[in-house]
C-alpha positions as CSV (number, residue, x, y, z in Angstrom):
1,X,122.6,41.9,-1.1
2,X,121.7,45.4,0.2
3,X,118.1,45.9,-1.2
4,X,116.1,49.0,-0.3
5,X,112.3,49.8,-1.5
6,X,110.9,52.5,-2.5
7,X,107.3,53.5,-2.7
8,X,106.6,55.7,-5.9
9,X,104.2,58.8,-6.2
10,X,105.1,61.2,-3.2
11,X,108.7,59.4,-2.8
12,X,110.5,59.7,-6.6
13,X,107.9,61.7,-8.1
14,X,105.0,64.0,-7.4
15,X,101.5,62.5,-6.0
16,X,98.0,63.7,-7.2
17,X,94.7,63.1,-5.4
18,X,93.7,62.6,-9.0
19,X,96.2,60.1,-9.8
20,X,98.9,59.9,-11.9
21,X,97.3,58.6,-15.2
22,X,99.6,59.7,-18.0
23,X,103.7,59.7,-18.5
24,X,103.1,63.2,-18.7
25,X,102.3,63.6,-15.4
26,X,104.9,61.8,-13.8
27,X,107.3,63.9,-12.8
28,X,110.1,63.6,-10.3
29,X,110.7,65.0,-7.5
30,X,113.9,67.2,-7.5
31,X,117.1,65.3,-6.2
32,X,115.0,61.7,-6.2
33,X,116.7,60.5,-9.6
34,X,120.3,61.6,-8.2
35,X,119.3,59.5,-4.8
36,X,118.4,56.5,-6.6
37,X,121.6,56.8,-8.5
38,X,124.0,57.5,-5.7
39,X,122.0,54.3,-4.3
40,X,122.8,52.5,-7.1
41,X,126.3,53.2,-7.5
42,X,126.7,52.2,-3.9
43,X,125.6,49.0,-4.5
44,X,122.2,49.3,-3.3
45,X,119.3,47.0,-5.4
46,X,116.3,49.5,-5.5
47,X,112.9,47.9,-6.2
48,X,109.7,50.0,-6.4
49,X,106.7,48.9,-4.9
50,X,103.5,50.9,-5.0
51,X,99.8,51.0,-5.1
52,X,98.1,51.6,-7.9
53,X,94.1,51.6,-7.4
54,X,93.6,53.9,-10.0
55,X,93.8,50.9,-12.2
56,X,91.5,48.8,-10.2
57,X,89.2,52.1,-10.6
58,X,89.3,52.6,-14.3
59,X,90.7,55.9,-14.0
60,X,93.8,54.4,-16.5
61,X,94.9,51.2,-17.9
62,X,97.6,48.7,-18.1
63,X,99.5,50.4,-20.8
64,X,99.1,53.3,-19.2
65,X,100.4,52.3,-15.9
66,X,103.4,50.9,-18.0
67,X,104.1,53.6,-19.6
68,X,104.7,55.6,-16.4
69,X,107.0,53.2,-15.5
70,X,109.1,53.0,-18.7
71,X,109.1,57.3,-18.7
72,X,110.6,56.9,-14.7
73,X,112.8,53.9,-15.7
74,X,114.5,56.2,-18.5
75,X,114.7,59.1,-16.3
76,X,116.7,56.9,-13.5
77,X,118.9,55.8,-16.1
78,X,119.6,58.2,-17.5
79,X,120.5,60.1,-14.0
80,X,123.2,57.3,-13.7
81,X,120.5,55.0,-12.2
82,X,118.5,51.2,-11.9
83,X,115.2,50.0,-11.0
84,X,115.7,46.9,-10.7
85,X,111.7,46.3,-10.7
86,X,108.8,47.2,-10.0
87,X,105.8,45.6,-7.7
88,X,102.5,46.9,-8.0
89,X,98.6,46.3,-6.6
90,X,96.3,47.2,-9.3
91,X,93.3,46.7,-6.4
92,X,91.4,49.2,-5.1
93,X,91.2,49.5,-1.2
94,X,87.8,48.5,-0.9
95,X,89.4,45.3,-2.4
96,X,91.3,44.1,1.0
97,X,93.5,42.2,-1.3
98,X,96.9,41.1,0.1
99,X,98.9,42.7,-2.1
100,X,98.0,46.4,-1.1
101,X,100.0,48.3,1.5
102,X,99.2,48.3,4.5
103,X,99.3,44.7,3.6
104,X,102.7,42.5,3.4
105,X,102.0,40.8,-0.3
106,X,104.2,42.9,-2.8
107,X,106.9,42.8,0.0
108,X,106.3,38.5,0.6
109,X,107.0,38.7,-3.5
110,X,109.9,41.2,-3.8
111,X,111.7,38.9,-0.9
112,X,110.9,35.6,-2.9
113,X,111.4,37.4,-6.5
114,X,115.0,38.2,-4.9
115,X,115.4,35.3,-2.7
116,X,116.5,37.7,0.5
117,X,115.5,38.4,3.8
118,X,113.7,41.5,4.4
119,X,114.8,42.0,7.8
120,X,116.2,45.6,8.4
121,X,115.7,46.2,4.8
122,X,115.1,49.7,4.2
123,X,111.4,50.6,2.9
124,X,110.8,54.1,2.3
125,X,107.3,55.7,1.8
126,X,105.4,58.8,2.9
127,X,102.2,57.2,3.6
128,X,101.5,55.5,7.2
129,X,100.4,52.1,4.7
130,X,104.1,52.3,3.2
131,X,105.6,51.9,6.3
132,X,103.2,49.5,7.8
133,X,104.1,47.6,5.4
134,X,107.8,47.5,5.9
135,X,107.4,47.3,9.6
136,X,104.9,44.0,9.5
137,X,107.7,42.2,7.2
138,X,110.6,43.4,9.6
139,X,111.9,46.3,7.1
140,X,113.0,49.5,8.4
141,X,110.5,51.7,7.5
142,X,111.6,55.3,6.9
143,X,109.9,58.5,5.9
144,X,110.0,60.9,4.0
145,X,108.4,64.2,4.4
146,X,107.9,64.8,0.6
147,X,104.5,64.0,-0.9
148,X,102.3,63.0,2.3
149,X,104.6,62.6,4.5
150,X,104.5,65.8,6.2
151,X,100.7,64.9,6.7
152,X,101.9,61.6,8.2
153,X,104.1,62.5,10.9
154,X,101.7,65.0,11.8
155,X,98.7,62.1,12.0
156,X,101.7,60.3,14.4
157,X,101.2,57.0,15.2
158,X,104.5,55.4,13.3
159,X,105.5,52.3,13.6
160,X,108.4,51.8,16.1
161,X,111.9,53.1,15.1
162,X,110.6,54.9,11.9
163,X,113.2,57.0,10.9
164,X,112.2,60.6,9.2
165,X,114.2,62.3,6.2
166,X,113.1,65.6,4.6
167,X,113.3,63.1,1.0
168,X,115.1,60.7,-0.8
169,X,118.3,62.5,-1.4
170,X,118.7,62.6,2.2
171,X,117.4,58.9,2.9
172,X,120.9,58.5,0.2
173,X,122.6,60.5,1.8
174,X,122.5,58.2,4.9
175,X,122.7,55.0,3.5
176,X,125.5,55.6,1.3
């Protein structure tokens, strides 16, 4: 199975410092819905997995949070698209909880959820925690200079073999 992860705000769609809270402030990133289509049609799985503390904060709710992700599940299908699911850590960084990136837990649960090996899976992000992530399970972390990224390969300190794209359409681009 070829399975690749994506992390969400700054990757698919825009980021906010101030969160994305509503469906009407998700919005994608130009070319990301066509990537995760051409990824798709490949034969690529594509599984989301992002933190979402703004939940943990009270800053939006459950039915909120899903439905952000039904608006971007609609937009990916409609673009020709699947996402096949989506992981998410409601906690707060303060929290330390396992399931938040840097941390390994929603990758441990997208490996089991799927029964695969996440050796050499690609994990893209544009936050240094994205690809710690995918580096500590033995991913291939890639990213992407959209969102933060830019900011994150200017911080340096990338984990080993972290590929760079300018964004998703390119990251398709390669894999397909």
């Amino acid at each position: 199975m070829k399975l690749v992860i994506l992390d969400r705000d700054g990757v698919i769609n825009y980021d906010s410092d101030k969160y994305i809270k509503h469906p009407d402030e998700w919005r994608p990133i130009p070319g990301s819905l066509d990537a995760i289509a051409r990824l798709t049609q490949d034969g690529w799985r594509v599984v989301v997995a992002t933190n979402q503390s703004g939940v943990g904060r009270g800053l939006f709710d459950m039915a909120s949070l899903n439905a952000i992700h039904a608006k971007m599940h609609r937009a990916v299908n409609q673009a020709g698209g699947r996402i096949e699911a989506v992981f998410y850590c409601p906690d707060t960084d303060e929290s330390q909880s396992p399931c938040r990136k840097p941390n390994p837990g929603m990758f441990h649960a997208i490996a089991e959820r799927f029964n695969v090996s996440l050796a050499d899976a690609p994990c893209v992000g544009d936050s240094l925690r994205d690809l710690q992530a995918a580096a500590s399970v033995g991913g291939r972390p890639i990213l992407v200079l959209t969102g933060k990224g830019k900011k994150t390969r200017a911080a340096g300190d990338l984990p080993e073999a972290t590929a760079v794209y300018p964004d998703l359409a390119a990251v398709a681009q390669a894999l397909c």
